[in-house]
C-alpha positions in Angstrom: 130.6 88.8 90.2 133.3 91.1 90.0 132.0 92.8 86.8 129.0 93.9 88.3 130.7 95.9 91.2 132.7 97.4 88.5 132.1 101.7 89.0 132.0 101.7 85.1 129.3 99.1 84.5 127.5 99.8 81.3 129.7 102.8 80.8 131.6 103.0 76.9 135.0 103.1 77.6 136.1 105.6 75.3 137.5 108.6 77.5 135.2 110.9 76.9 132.0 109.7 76.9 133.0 107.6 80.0 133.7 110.5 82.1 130.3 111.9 81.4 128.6 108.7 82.2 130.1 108.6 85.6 129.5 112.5 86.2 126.0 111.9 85.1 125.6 108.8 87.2 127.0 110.0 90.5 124.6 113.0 90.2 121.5 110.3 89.9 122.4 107.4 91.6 120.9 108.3 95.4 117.9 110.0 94.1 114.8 108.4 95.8 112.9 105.3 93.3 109.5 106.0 92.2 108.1 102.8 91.4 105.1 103.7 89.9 104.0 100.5 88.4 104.6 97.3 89.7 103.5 93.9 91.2 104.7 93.5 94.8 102.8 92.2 97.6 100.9 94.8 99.6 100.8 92.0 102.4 104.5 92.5 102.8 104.0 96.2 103.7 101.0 95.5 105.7 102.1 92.6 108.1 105.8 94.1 107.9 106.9 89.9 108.7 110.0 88.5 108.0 110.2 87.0 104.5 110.4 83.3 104.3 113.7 81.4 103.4 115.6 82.8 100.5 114.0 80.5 97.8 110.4 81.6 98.5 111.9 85.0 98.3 113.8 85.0 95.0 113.3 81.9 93.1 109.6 80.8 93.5 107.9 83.4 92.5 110.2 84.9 89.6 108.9 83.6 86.5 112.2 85.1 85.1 114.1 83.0 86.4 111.8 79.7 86.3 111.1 80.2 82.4 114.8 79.6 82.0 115.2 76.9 83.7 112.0 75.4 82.7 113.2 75.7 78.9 116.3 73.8 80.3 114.6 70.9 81.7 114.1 71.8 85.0 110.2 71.3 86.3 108.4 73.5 88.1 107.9 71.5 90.7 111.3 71.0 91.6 111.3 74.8 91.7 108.5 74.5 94.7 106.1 76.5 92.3 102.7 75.3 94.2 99.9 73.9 91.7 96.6 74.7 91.2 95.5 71.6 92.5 97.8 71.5 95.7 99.6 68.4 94.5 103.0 68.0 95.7 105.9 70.3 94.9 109.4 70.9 96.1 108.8 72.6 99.9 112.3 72.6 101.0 114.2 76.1 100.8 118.0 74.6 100.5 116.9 72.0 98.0 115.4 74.5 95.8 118.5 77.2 96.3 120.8 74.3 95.0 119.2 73.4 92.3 119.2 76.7 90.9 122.7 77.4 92.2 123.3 74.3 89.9 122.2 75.8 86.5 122.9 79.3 87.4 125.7 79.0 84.2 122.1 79.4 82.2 121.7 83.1 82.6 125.0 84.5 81.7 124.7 87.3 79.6 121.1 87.8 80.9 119.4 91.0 83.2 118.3 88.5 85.0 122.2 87.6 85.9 122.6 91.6 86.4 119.8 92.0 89.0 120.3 88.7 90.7 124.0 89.2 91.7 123.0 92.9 92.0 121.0 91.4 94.7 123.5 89.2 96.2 126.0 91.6 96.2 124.4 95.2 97.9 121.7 93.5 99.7 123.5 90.7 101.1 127.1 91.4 101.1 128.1 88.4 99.0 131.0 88.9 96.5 131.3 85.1 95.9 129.9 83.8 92.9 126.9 81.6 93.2 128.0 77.7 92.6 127.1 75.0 93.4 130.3 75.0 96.0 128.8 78.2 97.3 125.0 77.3 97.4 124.7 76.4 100.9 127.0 79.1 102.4 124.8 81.4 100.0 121.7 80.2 101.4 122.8 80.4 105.2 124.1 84.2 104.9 120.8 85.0 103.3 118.8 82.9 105.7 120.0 84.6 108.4 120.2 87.8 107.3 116.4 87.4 106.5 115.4 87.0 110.3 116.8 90.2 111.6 114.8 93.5 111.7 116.2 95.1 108.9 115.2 93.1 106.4 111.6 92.9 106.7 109.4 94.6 104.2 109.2 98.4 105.6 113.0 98.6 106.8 114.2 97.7 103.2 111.5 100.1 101.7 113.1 102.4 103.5 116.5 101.0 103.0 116.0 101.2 98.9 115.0 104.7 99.1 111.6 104.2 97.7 109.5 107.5 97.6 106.6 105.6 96.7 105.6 102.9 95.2 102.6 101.4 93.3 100.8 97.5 93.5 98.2 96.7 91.3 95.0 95.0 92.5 92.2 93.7 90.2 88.9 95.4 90.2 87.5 93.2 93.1 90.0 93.5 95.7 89.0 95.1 99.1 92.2 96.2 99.1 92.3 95.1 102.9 96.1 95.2 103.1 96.0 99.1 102.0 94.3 99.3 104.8 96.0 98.0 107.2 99.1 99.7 106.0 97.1 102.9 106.3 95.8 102.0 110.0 99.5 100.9 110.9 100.8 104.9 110.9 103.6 103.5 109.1 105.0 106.2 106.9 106.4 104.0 103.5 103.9 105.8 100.5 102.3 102.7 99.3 99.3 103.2 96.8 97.7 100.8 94.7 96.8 100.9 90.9 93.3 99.4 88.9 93.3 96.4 87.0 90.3 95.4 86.4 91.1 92.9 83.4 89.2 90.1 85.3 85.7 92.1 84.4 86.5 93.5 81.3 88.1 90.8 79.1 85.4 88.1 78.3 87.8 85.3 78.0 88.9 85.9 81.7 88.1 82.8 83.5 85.2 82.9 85.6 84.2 86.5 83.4 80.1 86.4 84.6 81.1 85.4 87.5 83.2 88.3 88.0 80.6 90.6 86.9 77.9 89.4 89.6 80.6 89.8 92.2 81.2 93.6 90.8 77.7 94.3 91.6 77.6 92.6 94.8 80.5 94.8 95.9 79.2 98.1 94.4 75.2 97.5 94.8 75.2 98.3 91.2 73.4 96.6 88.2 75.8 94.5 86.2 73.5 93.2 83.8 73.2 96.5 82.4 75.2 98.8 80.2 74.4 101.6 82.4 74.8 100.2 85.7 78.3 97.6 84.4 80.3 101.5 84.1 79.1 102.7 86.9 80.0 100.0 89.0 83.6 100.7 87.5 83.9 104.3 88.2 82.8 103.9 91.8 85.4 101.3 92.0 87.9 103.8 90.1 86.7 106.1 93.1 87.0 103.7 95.9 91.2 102.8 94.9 91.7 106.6 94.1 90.8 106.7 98.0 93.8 104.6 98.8 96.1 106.7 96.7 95.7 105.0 92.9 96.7 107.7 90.4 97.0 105.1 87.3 94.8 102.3 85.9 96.6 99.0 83.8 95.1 97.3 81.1 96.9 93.9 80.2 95.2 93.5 76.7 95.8 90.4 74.1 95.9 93.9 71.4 95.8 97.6 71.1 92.6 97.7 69.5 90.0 100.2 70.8 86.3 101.1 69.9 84.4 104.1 69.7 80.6 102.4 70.2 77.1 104.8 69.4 75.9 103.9 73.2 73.0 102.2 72.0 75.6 99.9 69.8 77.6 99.4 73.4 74.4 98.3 75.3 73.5 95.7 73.0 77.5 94.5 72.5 77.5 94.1 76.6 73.7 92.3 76.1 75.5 89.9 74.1 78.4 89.4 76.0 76.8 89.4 79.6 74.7 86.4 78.2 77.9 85.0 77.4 78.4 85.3 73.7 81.0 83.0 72.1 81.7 85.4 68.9 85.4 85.7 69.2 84.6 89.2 67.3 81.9 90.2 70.0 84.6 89.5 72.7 87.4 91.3 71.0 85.1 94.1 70.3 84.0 94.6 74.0 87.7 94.5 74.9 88.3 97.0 72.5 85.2 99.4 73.7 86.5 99.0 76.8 89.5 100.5 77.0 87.6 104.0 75.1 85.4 103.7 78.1 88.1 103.6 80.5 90.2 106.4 78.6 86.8 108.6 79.4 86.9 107.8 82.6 90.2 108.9 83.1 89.3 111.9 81.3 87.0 112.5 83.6 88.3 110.8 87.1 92.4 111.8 86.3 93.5 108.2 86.7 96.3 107.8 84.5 95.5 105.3 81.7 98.3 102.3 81.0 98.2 100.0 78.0 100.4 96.9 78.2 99.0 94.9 75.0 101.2 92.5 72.7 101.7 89.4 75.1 100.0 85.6 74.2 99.3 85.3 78.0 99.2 81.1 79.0 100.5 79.9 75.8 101.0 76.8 77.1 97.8 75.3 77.9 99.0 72.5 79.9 100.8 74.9 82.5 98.2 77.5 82.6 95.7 74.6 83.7 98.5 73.2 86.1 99.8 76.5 87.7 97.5 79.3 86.7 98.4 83.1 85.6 102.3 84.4 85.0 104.2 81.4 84.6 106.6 82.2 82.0 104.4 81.4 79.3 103.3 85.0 77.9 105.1 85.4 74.7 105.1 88.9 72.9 103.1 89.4 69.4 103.0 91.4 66.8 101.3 94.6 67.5 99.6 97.6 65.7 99.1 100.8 67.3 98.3 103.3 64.5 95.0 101.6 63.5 94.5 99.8 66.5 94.6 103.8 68.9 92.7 105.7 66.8 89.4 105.2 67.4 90.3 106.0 71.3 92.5 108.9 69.8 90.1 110.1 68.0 87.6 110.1 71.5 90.2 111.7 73.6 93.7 111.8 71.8 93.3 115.6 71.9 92.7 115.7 75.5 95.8 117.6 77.4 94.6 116.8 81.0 94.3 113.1 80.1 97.7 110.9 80.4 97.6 107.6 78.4 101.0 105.5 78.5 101.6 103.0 76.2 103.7 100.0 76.2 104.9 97.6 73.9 106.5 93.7 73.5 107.1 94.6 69.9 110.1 96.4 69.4 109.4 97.4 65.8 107.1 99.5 66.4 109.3 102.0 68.6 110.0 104.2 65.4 107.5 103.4 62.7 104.3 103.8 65.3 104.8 104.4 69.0 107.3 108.0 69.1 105.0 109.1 65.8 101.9 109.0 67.7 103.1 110.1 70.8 105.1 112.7 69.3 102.4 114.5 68.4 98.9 113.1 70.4 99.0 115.5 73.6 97.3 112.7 75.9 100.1 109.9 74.8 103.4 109.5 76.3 105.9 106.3 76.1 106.0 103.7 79.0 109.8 102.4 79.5 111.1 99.2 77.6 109.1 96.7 79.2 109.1 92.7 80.4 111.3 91.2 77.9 113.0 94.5 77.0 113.9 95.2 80.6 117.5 95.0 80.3 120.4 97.2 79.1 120.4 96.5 75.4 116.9 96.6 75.4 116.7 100.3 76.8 119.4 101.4 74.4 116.9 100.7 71.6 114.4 102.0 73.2 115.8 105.5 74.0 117.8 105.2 70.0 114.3 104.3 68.0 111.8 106.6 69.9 114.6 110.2 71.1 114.7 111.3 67.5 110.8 111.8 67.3 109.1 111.4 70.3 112.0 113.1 72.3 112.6 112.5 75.8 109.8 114.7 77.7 106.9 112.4 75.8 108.4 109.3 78.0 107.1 108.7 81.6 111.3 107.6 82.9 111.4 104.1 84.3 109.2 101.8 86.0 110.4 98.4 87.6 107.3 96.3 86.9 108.1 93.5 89.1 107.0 91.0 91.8 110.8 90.7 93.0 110.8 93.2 95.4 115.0 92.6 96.5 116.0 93.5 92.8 113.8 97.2 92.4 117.0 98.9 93.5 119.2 96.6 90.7 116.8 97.2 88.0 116.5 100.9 88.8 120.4 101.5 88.7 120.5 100.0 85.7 118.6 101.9 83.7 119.9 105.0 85.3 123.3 103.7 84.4 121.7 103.0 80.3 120.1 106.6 80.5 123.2 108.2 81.7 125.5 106.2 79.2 123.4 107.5 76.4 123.3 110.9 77.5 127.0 111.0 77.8 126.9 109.5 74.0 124.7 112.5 73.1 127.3 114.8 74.4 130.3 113.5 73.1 128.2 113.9 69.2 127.7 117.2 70.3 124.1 116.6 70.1 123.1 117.7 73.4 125.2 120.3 76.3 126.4 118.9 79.2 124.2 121.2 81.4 121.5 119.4 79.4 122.3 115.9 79.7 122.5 116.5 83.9 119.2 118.1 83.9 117.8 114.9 81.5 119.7 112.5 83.9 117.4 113.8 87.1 114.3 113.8 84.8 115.0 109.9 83.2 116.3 108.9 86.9 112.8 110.2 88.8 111.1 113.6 87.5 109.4 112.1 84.7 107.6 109.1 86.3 106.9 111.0 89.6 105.1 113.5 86.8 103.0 111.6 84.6 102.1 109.1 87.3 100.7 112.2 89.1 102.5 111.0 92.3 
């Protein structure tokens, strides 16, 4: 663990450049974190309780972490991850810490690794490597550090220096525990984001369902055309009034449609009576997300695409343990053809903020910094999910710089459910941004005046921008 309390982590160590990097990165490194998009429990923040033992905290519900070990043999049941059916898993805390403590080894080399003893290290004071001979006295520094005041939710909000962060709730949440975080008089920023994949994606399980629910909640008429996008944008309206500035659409592809609204009412006819066209389906998703770029046009929410991921690939888990298991693998995926009939809708639009994200690496260059190089409603979400790690935002910031630049990206967004790492994963990409600036400077390809005013704007201008926050 010594490495990672290292001052020159992820810093080159030529001379130069390295003095830079650590100028650049002392300038950044206590700037608040706005986490604009991400998947943390609201219920934390709400009931401000003490989290469970450190297992439940860091290991069950990181599919990071149980995707490796899974692909190593290890079952996910003997990682406590609970079934669908309630069958019996692994409940106890210690047993679960060891057995990961056991085939820690497995993510050497991984950002996983990085934000984990990240974690261990600045949260919980522990310099020790994790082994097996250390697992329990691990476990019983973090256990008790757990049960004391300032570790619940809103002390290390406050603690990480979080501005404001973002959750994401599906289209049929009450959002109850925005409310009672609002109610509390606590003073943590917490807003929520739309996702309302559950009603707009046919092959979402229990989909008609889902749509009589919508208009049970918004008294509107879901077995229309007409009344179905209403009910959304008095939805939009009702998690704007708890602070949402952004949708998120988790789409299997980029594709969009630009539907005569006759053609759109009898698409939805179709599907609403459950059409099993696999054409019909991928068509509606694809009108969709047109109809939800207009209603950002029109509402201000900002608009984020995160296509390219084979969610549940494996069947057998998905029916087993449900959604995010480790089991959404990135595709292939086209942008150019797949954006333009949205572009050509709103693509013009300069009010309107549409982020896109990608799994697909190759299309940084040939696709992603063209378009949003030159579309003024289109800017570049970070590297994302499986490009969340320091050689993954190299490439992201050396493909897309040179023609998208660095003012059509939105910073850096944590995207994650492990609330303890947001502070690890934030300092390193302010560490990546900072080394490549210095890079820039040492090329003589940027001042130095210029690469501390881009350091602030990586590190928490931008994203506090285009999120409208």
């Amino acid at each position: 663990m010594a490495a990672l309390t290292d001052p020159d982590l992820l810093f080159a160590a030529e001379a130069r450049s390295l003095s830079l990097a650590r100028d650049l990165y002392a300038a950044v490194k206590d700037l608040p974190i706005v986490s604009p998009h991400g998947h943390t429990d609201p219920r934390w923040y709400a009931l401000n309780e003490a989290f469970p033992d450190p297992a439940q905290l860091l290991i069950v519900p990181d599919h990071y972490i149980f995707r490796m070990l899974f692909s190593q043999g290890v079952l996910l049941e003997e990682l406590g991850v609970p079934t669908l059916d309630g069958s019996l898993v692994e409940t106890d805390g210690r047993t679960i810490w060891r057995r990961f403590a056991e085939h820690y080894y497995l993510f050497r080399g991984t950002p996983t690794r990085l934000w984990f003893d990240h974690v261990l290290a600045h949260l919980f004071g522990i310099e020790e490597p994790l082994t097996v001979a250390t697992a329990d006295r691990h476990y019983d520094t973090i256990a008790t550090l757990l049960q004391r005041e300032d570790y619940r939710p809103r002390a290390l909000f406050e603690r990480f220096n979080i501005e404001v962060i973002a959750t994401t709730e599906g289209a049929l949440d009450n959002l109850r525990w925005h409310q009672m975080i609002r109610d509390s008089g606590w003073q943590g920023r917490v807003v929520t984001a739309y996702r309302p994949d559950a009603v707009v994606d046919p092959d979402f399980e229990g989909f008609s369902a889902n749509l009589d629910r919508l208009g049970d909640i918004t008294g509107c008429d879901t077995g229309t055309w007409a009344g179905y996008l209403a009910a959304h944008r008095q939805r939009r309206a009702f998690f704007k009034s708890f602070g949402a500035t952004s949708s998120d659409h988790g789409h299997p592809t980029a594709d969009t449609a630009n539907l005569s609204d006759a053609a759109a009412t009898e698409l939805f006819n179709r599907i609403r009576r459950g059409s099993d066209d696999e054409r019909e389906r991928k068509l509606f998703r694809a009108q969709m997300l047109t109809e939800m770029a207009k209603m950002s046009r029109d509402d201000g929410l900002v608009l984020q695409i995160h296509p390219g991921s084979w969610r549940n690939h494996s069947p057998a888990i998905f029916d087993r343990f449900g959604r995010d298991k480790g089991f959404d693998i990135p595709t292939r995926t086209d942008y150019v053809t797949a954006l333009k009939p949205l572009l050509d809708c709103v693509g013009l639009e300069r009010d309107l903020t549409v982020i896109l994200f990608t799994l697909d690496e190759t299309s940084y260059a040939r696709e992603l910094a063209p378009l949003a190089g030159v579309y003024p409603a289109l800017k570049l979400g970070p590297a994302w999910w499986f490009h969340d790690s320091p050689e993954g935002m190299r490439r992201f910031r050396e493909m897309t710089t040179e023609t998208a630049g660095f003012y059509n990206t939105v910073g850096f967004n944590d995207d994650t459910r492990a609330f303890p790492s947001i502070p690890a994963r934030h300092d390193v990409a302010r560490r990546v941004d900072c080394a490549y600036l210095a890079r820039l400077v040492t090329e003589h390809r940027l001042g130095e005046d210029e690469a501390h005013e881009l350091a602030q704007e990586l590190a928490y201008t931008l994203a506090k921008k285009a999120y409208r926050l």
